[in-house]
C-alpha positions in Angstrom: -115.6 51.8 35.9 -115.2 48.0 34.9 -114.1 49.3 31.5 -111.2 51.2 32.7 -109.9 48.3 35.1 -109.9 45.5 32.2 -108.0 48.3 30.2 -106.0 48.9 33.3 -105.1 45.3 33.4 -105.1 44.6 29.5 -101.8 47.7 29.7 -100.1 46.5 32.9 -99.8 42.5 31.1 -99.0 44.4 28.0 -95.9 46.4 30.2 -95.4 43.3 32.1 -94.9 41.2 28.8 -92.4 44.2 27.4 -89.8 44.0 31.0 -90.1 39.8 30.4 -88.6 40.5 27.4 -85.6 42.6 28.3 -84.0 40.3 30.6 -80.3 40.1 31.0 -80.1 36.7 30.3 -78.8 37.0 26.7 -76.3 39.4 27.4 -75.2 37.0 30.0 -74.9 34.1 28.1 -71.5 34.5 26.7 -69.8 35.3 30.1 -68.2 32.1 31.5 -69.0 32.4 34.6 -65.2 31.7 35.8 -65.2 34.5 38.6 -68.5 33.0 40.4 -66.6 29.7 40.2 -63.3 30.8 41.6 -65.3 32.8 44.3 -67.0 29.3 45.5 -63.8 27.3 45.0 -61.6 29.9 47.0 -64.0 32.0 48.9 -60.7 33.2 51.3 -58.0 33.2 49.1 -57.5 36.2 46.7 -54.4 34.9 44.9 -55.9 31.5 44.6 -58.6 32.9 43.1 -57.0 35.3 40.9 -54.5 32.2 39.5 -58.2 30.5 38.5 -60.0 33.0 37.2 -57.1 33.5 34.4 -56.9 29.8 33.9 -61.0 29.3 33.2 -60.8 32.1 31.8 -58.4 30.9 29.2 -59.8 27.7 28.8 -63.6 29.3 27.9 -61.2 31.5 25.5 -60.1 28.2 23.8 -63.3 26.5 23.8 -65.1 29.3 22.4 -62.5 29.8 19.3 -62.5 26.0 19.2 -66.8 25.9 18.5 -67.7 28.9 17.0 -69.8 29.0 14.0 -67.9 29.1 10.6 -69.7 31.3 8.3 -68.4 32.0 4.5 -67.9 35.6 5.2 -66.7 35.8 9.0 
């Protein structure tokens, strides 16, 4: 009986280790996060918001050609 629990236990930190590892986070990282801003800047104005977003949204654009890594072949 205690046998199965630590084996029980041993697979559900295994599991739990595996979801950890699937987060969203990286697939996340290269958003800019423009929309969330606009929403908080202009949380009742639609076309206020809309002007924003394409103006962060542009400037993340420009910042990202501006840094990105420059490899031999790419």
């Amino acid at each position: 009986m205690l046998k199965k629990v630590f084996l029980a236990a041993a697979a559900s930190l295994v599991l739990a280790g595996a979801t950890m590892t699937m987060s969203p986070a990286p697939a996340m990282a290269c958003h800019s996060g423009c929309h969330k801003a606009a929403k908080a800047m202009y949380p009742h104005d639609r076309k206020a918001r809309h002007a924003y977003v394409k103006h962060c949204k542009a400037k993340h654009k420009a910042w990202k050609k501006a840094h990105r890594k420059h490899h031999l072949f790419g």
